[in-house]
N, C-alpha and C positions, 0 to 999 in steps of 0.2 A: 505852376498851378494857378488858373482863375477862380476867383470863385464871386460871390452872388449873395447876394442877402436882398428876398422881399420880406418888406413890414409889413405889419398891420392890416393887414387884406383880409378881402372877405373870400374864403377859399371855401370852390363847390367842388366837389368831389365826392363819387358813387351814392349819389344821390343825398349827401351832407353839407350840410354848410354851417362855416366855424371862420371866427377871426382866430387868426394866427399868424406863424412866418415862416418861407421855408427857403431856406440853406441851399445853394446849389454849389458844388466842388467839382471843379474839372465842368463836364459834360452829365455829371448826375446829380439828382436831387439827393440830398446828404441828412436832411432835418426836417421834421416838420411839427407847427405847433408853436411852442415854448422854445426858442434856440437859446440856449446858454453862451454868457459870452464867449467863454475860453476856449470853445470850437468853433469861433469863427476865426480866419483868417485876415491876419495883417492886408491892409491893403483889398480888401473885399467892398466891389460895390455894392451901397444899398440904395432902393427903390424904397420908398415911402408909399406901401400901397392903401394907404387911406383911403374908407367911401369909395373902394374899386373892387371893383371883382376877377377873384384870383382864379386860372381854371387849367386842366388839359390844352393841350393846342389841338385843334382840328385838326384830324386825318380827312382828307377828301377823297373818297374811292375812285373818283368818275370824272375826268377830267382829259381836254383834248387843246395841250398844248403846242400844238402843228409842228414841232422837233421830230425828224427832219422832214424837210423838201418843201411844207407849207409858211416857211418862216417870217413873210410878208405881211403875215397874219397875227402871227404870235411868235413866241418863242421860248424856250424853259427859263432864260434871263429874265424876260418882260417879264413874263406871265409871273414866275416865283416872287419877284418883285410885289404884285400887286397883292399875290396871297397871303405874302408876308403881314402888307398890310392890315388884311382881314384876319389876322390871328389862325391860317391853316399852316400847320408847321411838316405836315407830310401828304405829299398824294400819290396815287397810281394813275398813272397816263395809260389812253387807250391808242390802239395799235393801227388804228387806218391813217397812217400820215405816207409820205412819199419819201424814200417806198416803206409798201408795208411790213408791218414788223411783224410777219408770219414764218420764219425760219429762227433758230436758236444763233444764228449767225449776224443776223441783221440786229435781235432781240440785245445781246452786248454791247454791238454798236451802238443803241441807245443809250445803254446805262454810259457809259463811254460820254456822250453827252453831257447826259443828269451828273456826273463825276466834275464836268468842267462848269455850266454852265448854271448847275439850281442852287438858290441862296438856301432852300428847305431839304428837309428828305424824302427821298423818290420812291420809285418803284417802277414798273413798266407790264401792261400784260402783253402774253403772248397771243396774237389772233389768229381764231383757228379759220379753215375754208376749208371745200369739200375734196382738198387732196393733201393735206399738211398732217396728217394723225401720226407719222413718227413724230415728226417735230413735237407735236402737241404730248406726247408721252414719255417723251425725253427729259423735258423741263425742270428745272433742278426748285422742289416745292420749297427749299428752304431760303433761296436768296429772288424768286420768282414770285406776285402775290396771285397772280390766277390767270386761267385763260379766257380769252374774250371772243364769243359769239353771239355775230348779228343771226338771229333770227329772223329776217325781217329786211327791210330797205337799206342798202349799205352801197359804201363808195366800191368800185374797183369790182373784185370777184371774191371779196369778203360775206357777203349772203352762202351762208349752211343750210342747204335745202337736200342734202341726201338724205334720207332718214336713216340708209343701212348705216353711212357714216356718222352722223349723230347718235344712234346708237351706241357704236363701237365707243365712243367719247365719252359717252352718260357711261359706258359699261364699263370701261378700263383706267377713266384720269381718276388719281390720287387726286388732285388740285381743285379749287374751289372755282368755279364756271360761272360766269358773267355773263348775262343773257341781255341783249336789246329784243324787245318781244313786238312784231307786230307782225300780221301778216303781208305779207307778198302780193297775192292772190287779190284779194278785199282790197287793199289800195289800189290797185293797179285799175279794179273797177271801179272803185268811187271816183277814182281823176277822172276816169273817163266821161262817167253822166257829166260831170262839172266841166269839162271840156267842151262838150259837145255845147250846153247851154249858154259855155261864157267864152268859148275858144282860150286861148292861152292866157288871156286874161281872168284870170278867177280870182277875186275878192279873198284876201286870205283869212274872214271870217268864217269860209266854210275849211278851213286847214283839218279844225278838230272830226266833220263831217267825212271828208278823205281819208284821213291817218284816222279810223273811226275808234269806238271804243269795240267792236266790233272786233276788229283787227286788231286790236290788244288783246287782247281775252282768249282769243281763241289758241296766239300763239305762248302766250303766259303761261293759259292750263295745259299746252301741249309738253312744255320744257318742265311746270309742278310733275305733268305725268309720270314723264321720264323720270324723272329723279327720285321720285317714289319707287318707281317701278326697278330701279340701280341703286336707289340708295348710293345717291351722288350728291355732294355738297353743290348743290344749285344757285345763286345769289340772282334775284331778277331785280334788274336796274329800271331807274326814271318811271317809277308806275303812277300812272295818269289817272285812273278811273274807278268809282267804286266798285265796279264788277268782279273787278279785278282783288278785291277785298277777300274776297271767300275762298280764293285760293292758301292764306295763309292762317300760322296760327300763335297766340299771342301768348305761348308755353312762357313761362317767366324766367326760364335759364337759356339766357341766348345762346348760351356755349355750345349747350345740346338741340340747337336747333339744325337740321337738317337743308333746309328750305327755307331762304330768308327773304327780306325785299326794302327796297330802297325807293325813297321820293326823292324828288330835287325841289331844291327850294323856290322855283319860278310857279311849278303846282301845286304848291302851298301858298303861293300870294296873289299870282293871277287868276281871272276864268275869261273865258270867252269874249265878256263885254269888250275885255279892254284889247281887241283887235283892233276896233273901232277908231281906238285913239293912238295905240304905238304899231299897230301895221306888223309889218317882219320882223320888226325888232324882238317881237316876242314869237316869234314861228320857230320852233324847237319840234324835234319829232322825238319821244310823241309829244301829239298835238296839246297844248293846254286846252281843257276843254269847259265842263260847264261848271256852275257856282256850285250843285250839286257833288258833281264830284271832286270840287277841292273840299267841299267840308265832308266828305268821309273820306279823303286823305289825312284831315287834319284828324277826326276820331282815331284813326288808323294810328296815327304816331303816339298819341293820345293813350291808345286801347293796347298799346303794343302787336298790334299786327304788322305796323311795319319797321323796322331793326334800325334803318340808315336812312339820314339825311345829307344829301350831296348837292354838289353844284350841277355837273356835267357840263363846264364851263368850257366854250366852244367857238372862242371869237371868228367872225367875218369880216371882211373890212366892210365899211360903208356904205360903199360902189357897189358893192355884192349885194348887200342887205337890200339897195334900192333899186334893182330890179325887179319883173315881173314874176307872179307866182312861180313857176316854173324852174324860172330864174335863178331865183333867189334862195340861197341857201340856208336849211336849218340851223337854228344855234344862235349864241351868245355870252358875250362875256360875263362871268358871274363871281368870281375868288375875291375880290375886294370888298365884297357887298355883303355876301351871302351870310357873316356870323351879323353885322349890325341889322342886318331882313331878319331874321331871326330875335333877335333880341326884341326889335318891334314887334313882334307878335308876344312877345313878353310881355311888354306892357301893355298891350290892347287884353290881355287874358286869355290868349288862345293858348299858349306854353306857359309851364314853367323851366326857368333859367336851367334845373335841374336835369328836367326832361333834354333839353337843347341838347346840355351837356352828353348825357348817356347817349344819344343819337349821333352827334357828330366826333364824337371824342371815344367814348367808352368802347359803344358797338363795334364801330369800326374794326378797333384793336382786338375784340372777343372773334369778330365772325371772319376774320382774313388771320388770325392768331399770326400779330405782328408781336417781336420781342419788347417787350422792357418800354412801352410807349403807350401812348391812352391815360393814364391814370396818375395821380399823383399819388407815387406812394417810392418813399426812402430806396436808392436802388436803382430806379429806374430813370431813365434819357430824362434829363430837363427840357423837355417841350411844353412851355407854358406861355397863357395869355393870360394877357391884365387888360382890362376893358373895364372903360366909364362906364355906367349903364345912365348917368343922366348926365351928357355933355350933347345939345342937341347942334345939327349942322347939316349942310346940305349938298348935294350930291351935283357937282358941276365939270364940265370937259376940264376946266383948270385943278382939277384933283383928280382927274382919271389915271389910274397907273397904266391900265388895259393900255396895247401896242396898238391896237385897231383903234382907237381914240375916242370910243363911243362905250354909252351904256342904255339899257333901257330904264334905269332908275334917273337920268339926270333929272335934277330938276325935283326930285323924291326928299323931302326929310327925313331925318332919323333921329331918334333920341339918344342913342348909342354911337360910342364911337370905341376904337381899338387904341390904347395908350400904350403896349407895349408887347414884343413878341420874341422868346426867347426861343431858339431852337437848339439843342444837344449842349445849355447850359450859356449860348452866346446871346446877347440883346440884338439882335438885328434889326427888329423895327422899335425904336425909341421916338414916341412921342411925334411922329412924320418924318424921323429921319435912318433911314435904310441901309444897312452897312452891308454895300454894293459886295464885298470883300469874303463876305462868308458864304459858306458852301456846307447844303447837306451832305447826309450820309444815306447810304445804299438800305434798304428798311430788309430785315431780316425777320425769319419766320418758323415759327416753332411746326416740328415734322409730327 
């Protein structure tokens, strides 16, 4: 038996916060509160969580850790490493890696991976395309967390553009559906005008112009349609724009929400200006777009219209990055960052700590109904963070965990840092040091 004792912490949880201490035995939280001694165990580490703040550990929905074929890039080693870092103690990886994970066959062979190689707990969706629909209704909803379709610009022959079969999909999956929403059509035209004007060189301050809001919108309320119209648990990812707003709605029981939606924290801190200065670095599709519409994403998390804040963390190597428009590839790395980005906006007064919490931690667990994780409460998987919220430091290549070796934050302060990150009861991240040795578990899910 291991077990675990944090002091004295400031623990936020379902919108509370209370100094207390909580117990962990084995892989679950045991106590919380007041722990008496005589139920603590001999031989039980304790954490002094003084002036730190005790929480959930981050579920990250949206994450493209290149396991397998792109590992050049990333890998479920590297990458869990660095999330570890950043206090995410579970994620779901998306399915366009080499090859793709659109058969229940290939879909094991992942987990198979995540089994040998993730220090956190995983998950893996299954991607659909316009000829895979047994696969897609095969899928076992309890040890599977959803299926994933591009609606929109995608690698390979992962673009769903049948509509009879998207139908069939909206009509028949039990399973929660993961939507990349842009249109096809409308991009394909915007590159053009910009092509013509700039040839293959195009400025990628018009990125958000091309991947327009346009092109969000249209395919967002096409996949709300659907899912109204089936009464299909819909989840729409990375949403970029306020238009995009009035598709949802900010019922206060996420459980019974229907139709959910998810930011990423780069659209929450960037807009448009800063093409100017970090170039590709920040080129994610969708586009980050204007000041406008990050502050009514930020009402939005705010206002509860939107459920989830994620990463969709997407490393490219360097070489990639610094190619021409065209060229160069969407995405970036973001798991090491993403909870201290967040925190900053806590102390600037855009969030509160609480709010964070319910979005990266709480929702997650509500709107994918994973077991026994999200929340601290007696019972349930020890996945917790302990975080300074006032240790300030600075974001440099000699502290990058990312495999790709770069970020777009270097060089960024932060007032926050991650002091410690326990997964299924184990310390894995202590204080900057990583115990390379631990290994998540497979994330299960109530039917």
């Amino acid at each position: 038996m291991s077990s675990v004792l944090i002091k004295n912490g400031t623990i936020i949880n379902e919108g509370r916060r209370f100094q207390g201490d909580l117990l962990i035995i084995d892989n679950k939280i045991s106590s919380i509160g007041t722990v008496p001694s005589e139920i603590i165990p001999a031989g039980t580490r304790v954490i002094d969580a003084a002036n730190l703040l005790v929480f959930p550990g981050i579920i990250d929905d949206q994450v493209h850790f290149r396991d397998p074929g792109l590992t050049y890039k990333a890998d479920i080693f590297s990458e869990t490493r660095a999330a570890v870092a950043g206090g995410i103690t579970s994620f779901m990886d998306m399915p366009n890696t080499l090859p793709q994970t659109i058969t229940l066959e290939l879909l094991e062979e992942k987990y198979k991976i995540g089994h040998e190689k993730s220090l956190i707990n995983y998950s893996f969706y299954l991607g659909g395309t316009n000829t895979n629909i047994d696969e897609l209704l095969n899928v076992n909803p309890g040890n599977v967390c959803g299926i994933k379709l591009f609606l929109g610009s995608s690698t390979g022959n992962m673009l769903v553009n049948d509509e009879k079969v998207l139908r069939e999909i909206f009509a028949r999956s039990s399973m929660l559906i993961a939507c990349h929403c842009e249109d096809e059509p409308t991009v394909r035209k915007n590159a053009e005008i910009y092509r013509q004007k700039y040839g293959d060189d195009i400025p990628v301050k018009y990125h958000p112009l091309i991947r327009s809001r346009e092109a969000c919108f249209l395919t967002s309320s096409y996949a709300v349609n659907l899912a109204k119209e089936y009464n299909t648990r819909v989840h729409i990812l990375h949403l970029s724009t306020a238009d995009e707003m009035k598709l949802f709605s900010s019922a206060p029981e996420v459980s019974k929400k229907r139709i959910t939606g998810e930011v990423c924290v780069h659209h929450l801190w960037f807009e448009e200006a800063d093409y100017e200065r970090l170039g590709n670095s920040i080129k994610w599709n969708p586009a980050i777009k204007t000041a406008f519409d990050r502050n009514a994403l930020v009402n939005a998390v705010n206002n509860n219209l939107i459920d989830i804040i994620a990463t969709d963390h997407a490393p490219h190597t360097i070489e990639e990055k610094s190619a021409g428009y065209f060229k160069a590839p969407s995405g970036g790395p973001l798991v090491q960052h993403s909870l201290v980005l967040m925190m900053e906006m806590v102390h600037n007064g855009t969030f509160s700590m609480e709010k964070i919490i319910e979005k990266m931690c709480h929702n997650p667990a509500i709107i994918y109904r994973i077991r026994e994780r999200g929340f601290i409460r007696e019972g349930y998987r020890a996945d917790i963070c302990i975080a300074d919220p006032d240790s300030p430091w600075t974001v440099t290549k000699d502290n990058l965990l990312y495999k790709c070796g770069w970020s777009p934050f270097e060089g960024q302060s932060f007032k926050s840092r991650v002091r410690y990150t326990l997964v299924n009861g184990s310390v894995v991240y202590d204080d900057g040091i990583i115990n390379d040795q631990n290994r998540g578990e497979r994330l299960l899910f109530k039917i």
